[in-house]
VEXSEPA-259578 format. One record per residue (C-alpha): residue number from 1; residue in one letter; y, x, z. Coordinates in Angstrom, 2 decimals. Each point is the difference from the previous one (the first is absolute). Example, Ala and Ser with C-alpha at 12.3 -4.5 7.8 and 13.67 -1.06 7.14 Angstrom:
2
[1 a [-4.50 12.30 7.80]] [2 s [3.44 1.37 -0.66]] 
This chain:
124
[1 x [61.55 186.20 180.10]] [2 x [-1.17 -2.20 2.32]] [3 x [-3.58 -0.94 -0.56]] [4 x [0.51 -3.78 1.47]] [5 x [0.37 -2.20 -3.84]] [6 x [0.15 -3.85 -0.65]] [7 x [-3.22 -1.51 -1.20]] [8 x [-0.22 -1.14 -3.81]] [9 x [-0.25 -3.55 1.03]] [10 x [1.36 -1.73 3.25]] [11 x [-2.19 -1.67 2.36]] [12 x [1.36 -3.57 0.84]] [13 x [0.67 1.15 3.28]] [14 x [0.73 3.72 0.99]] [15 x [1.31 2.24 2.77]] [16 x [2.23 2.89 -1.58]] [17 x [0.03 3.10 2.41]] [18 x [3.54 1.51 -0.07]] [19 x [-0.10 3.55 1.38]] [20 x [3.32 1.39 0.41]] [21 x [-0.62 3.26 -1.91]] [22 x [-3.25 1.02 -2.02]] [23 x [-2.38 -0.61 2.27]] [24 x [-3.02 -2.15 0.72]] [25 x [-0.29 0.09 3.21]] [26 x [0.76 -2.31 2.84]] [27 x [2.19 2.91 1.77]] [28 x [2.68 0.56 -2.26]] [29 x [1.32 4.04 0.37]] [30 x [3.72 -1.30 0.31]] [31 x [-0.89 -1.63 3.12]] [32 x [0.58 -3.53 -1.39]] [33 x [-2.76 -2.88 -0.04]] [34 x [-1.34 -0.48 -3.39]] [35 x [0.99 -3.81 -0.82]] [36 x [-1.93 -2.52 -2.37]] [37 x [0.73 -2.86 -2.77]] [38 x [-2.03 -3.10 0.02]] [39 x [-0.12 -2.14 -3.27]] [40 x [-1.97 -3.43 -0.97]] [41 x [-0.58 -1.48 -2.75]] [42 x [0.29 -3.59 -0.58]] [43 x [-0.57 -2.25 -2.78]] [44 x [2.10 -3.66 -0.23]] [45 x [0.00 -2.07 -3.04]] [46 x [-0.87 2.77 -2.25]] [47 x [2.80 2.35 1.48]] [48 x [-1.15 3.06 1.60]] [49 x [2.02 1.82 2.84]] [50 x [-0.45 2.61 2.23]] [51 x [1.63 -0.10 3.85]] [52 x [0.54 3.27 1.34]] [53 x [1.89 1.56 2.95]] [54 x [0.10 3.07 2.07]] [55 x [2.30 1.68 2.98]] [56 x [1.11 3.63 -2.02]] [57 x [0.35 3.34 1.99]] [58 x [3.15 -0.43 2.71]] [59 x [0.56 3.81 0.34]] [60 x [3.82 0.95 -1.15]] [61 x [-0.89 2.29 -2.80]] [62 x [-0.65 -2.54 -2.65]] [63 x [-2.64 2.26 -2.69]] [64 x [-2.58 -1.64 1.97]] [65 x [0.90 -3.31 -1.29]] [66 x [0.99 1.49 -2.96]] [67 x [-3.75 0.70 -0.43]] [68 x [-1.59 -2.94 1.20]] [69 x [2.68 -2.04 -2.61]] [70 x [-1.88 2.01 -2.73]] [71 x [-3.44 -0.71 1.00]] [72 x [0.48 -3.55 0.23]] [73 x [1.59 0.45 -3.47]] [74 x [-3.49 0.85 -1.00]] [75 x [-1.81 -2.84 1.66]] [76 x [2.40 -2.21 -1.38]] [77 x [-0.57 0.74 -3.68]] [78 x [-3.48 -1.28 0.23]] [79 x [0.82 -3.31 1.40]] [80 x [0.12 -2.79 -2.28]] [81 x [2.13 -2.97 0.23]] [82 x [3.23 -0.63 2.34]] [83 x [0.22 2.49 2.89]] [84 x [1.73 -1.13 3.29]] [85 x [0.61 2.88 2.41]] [86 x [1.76 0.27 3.08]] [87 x [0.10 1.93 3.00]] [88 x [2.33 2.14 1.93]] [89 x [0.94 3.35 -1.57]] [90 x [1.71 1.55 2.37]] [91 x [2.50 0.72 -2.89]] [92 x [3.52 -0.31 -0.55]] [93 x [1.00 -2.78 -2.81]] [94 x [1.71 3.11 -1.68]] [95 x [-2.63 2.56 0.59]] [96 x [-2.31 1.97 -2.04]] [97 x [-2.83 -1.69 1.00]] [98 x [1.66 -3.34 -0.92]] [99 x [0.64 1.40 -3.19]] [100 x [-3.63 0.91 -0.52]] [101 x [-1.33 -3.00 0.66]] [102 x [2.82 -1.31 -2.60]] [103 x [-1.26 1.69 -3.30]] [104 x [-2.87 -2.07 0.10]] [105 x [0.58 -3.25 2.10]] [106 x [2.77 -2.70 0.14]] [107 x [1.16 0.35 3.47]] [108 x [1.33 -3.24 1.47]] [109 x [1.83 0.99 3.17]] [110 x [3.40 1.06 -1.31]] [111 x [0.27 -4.00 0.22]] [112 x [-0.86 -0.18 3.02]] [113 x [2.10 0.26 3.68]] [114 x [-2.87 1.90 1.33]] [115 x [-0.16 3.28 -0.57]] [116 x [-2.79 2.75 -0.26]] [117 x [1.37 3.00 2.46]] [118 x [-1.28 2.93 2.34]] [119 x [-0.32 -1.13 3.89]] [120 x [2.09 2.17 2.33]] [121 x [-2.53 -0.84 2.73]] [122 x [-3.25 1.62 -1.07]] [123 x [-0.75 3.14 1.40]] [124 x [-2.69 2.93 -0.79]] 
């Protein structure tokens, strides 16, 4: 079990290390860079929401974003109000990862002409 956990409460505003594996480190033992979530909290006319992004692990085997899906899962259970998130995922629309962040989030870009995909181009 990892020993990294979400708070009780969110912060308005937080940075959400996302190792790739169980780790807490800034030198992740696969080799990949461990990645981060950003979130704010806003208040307008008595609606709260929460803006969040992040850039997700880019290495082919997809666990790693697998695992950082499921820690943002428990970041995002504390948040109150509407949650906006976006970022790239490095995920195929069909993936595992994709589906991950499905059970608990409406994604919007099955609507959309953009897709979220792997780059051919990066290189270890």
């Amino acid at each position: 079990m990892c020993p990294m956990a979400a708070p009780t409460a969110m912060p308005s505003c937080a940075n959400i290390p996302l190792p790739t594996s169980c780790t807490c480190s800034n030198q992740d033992p696969k080799g990949g860079e461990v990645r981060s979530a950003c979130f704010l909290k806003t208040e307008v006319n008595g609606f709260v929401f929460w803006m969040g992004g992040s850039h997700l692990d880019y290495r082919e085997d997809e666990s790693s974003r697998i695992w950082q899906a499921n820690i943002l899962r428990d970041y995002i259970a504390k948040m109150d109000g509407h949650i906006f998130f976006a970022g790239d995922m490095n995920a195929e629309p069909d993936s595992k990862t994709m589906a991950t962040f499905s059970e608990y989030m409406q994604l919007n870009y099955r609507d959309m002409d953009q897709k979220t995909w792997p780059s051919d181009f990066v290189k270890d």
